[in-house]
SERO-4910 file (N, C-alpha, C, O; in steps of 0.05 Angstrom, whole numbers):
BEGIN
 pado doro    nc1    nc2    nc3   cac1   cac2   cac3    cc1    cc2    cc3    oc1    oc2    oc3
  Unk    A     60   -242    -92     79   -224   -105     85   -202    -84     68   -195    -68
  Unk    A    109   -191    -85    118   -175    -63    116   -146    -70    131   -137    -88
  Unk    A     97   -127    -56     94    -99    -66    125    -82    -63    141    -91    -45
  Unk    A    133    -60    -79    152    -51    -79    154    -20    -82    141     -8    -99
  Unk    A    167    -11    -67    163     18    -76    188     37    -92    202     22   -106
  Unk    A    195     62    -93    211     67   -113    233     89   -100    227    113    -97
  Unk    A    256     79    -93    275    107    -82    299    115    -98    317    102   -109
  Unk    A    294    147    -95    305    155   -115    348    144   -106    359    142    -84
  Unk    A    357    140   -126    376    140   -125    405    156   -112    423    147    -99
  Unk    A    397    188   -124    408    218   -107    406    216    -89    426    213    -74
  Unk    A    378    218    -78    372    228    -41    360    208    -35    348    214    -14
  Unk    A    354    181    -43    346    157    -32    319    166    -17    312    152      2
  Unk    A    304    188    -24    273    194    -24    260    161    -31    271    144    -45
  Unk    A    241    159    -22    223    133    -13    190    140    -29    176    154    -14
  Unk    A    177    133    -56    155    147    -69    138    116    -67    151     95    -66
  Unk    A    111    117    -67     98    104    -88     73    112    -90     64    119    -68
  Unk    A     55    115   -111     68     97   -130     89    111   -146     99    132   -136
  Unk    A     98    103   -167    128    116   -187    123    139   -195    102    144   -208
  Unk    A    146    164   -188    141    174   -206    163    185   -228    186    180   -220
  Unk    A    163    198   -249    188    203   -268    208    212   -254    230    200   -253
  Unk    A    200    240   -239    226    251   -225    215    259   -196    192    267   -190
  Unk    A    245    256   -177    235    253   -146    228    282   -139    238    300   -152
  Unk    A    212    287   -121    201    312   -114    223    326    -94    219    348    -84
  Unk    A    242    312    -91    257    317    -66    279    337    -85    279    362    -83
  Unk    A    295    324    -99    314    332   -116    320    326   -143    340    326   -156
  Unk    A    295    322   -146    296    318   -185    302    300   -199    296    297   -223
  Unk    A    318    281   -184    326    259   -193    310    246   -212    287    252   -214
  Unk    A    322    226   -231    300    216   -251    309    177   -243    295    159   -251
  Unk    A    334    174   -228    343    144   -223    324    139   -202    314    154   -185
  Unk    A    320    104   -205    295     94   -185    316     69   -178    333     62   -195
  Unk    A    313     51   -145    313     37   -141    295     21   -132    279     31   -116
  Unk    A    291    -10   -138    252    -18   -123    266    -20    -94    289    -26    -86
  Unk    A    243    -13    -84    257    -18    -55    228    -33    -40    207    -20    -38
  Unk    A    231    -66    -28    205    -78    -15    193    -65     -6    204    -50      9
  Unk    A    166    -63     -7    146    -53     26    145    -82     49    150    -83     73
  Unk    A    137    -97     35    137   -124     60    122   -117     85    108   -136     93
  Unk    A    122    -90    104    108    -97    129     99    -65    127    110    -47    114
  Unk    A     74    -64    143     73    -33    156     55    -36    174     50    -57    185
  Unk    A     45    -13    178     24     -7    207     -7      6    202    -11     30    196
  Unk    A    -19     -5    204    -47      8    193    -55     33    217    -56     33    242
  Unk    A    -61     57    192    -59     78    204    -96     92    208   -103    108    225
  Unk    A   -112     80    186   -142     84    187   -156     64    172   -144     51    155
  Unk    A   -179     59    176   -193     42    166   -217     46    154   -230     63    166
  Unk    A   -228     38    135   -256     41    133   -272     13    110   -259     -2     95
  Unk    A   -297     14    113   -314     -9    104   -329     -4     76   -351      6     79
  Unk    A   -321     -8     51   -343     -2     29   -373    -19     34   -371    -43     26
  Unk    A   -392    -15     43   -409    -33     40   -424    -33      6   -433    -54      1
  Unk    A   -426    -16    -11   -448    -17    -26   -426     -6    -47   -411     13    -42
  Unk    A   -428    -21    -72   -408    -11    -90   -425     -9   -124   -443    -25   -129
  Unk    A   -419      4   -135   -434      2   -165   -437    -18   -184   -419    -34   -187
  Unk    A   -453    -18   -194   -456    -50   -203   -455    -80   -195   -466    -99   -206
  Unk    A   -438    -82   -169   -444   -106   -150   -470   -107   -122   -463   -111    -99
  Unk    A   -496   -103   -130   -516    -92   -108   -510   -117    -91   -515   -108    -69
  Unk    A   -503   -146    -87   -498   -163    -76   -463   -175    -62   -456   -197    -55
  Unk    A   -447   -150    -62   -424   -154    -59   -419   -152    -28   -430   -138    -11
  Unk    A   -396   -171    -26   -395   -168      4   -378   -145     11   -363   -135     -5
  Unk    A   -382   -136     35   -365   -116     44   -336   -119     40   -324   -140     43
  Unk    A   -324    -94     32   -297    -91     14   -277    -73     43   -278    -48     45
  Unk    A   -265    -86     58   -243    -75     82   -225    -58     62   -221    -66     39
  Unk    A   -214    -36     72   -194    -22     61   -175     -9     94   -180     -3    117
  Unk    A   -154    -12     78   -132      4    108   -106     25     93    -91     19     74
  Unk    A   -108     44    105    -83     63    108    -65     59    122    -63     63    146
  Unk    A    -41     45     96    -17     25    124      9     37    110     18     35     87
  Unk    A     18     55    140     46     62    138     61     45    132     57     26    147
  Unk    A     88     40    107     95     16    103    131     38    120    137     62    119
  Unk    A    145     10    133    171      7    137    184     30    123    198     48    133
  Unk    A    178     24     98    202     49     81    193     73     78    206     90     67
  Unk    A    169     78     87    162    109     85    127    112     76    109    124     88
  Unk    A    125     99     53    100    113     33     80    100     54     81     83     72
  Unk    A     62    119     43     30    100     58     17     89     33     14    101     12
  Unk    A      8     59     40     -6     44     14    -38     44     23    -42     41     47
  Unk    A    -54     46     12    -79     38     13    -88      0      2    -87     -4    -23
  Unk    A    -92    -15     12    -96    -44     18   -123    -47     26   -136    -34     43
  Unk    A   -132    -69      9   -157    -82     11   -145   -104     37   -121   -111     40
  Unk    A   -170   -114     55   -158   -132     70   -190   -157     68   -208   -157     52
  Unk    A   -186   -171     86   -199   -197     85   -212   -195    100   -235   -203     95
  Unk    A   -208   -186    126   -223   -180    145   -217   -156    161   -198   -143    152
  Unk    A   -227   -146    180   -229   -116    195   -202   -108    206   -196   -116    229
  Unk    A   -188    -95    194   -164    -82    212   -165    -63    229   -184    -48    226
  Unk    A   -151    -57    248   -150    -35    269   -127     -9    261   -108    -10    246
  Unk    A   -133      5    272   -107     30    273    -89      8    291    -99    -11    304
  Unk    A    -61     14    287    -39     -7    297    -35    -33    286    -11    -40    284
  Unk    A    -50    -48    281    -38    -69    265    -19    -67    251    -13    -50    235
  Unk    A     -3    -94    260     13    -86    237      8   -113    217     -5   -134    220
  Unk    A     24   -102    193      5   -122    167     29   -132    150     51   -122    151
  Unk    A     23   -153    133     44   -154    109     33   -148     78     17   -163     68
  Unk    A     43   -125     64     36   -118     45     43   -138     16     66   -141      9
  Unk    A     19   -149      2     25   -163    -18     10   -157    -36    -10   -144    -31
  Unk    A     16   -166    -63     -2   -163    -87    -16   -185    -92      0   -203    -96
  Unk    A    -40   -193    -94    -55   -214   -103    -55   -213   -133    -50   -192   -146
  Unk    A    -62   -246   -149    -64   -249   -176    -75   -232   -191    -66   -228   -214
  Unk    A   -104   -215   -181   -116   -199   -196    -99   -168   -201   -105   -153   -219
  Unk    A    -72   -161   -178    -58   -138   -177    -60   -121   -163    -48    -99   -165
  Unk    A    -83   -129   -136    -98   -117   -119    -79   -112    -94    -73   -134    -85
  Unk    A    -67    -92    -81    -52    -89    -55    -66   -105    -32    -90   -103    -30
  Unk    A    -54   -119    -16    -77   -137     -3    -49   -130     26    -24   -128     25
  Unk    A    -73   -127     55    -60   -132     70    -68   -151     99    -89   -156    111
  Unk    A    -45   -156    103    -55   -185    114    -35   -184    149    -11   -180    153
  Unk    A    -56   -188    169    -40   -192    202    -16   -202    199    -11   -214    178
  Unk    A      6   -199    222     28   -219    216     27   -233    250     41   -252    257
***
């Protein structure tokens, strides 16, 4: 599934996630607008999470997307600052980002 983000209509401001009205100029009209690619900007490793004492390590990245917002993305394996990635949603609804 293809992640999407939300620009306002007025001033074509670039948000996500949604919100009612744009911070820019008040606007309340939304267009979806793709994320599809960005650039991982930080990284870090959950090792130890609550209730899973056997879970494998959980990758997360701060990836500037193309249209503006920064998404936070679970990944599969270790990303770097600079990568660049393709932003998608997995079945469970999870932001997932993946090398291109």
């Amino acid at each position: 599934m293809t992640l999407s983000a939300f620009q306002c209509t007025a001033c074509n401001h670039t948000l996500f996630p949604a919100r009612y009205f744009c911070p820019n100029c008040g606007g309340a009209d939304w267009q979806s607008v793709p994320l599809g690619v960005g650039t991982v900007a930080e990284t870090t490793v959950v090792r130890q999470r609550v209730g899973l004492p056997n879970a494998a390590p959980l990758h997360l990245a701060s990836v500037l997307s193309v249209a503006g917002p920064v998404v936070i993305a679970r990944s599969a394996a270790a990303l770097h600052a600079g990568d660049v990635v393709r932003l998608t949603v997995d079945s469970a609804g999870a932001i997932v980002a993946e090398r291109t």
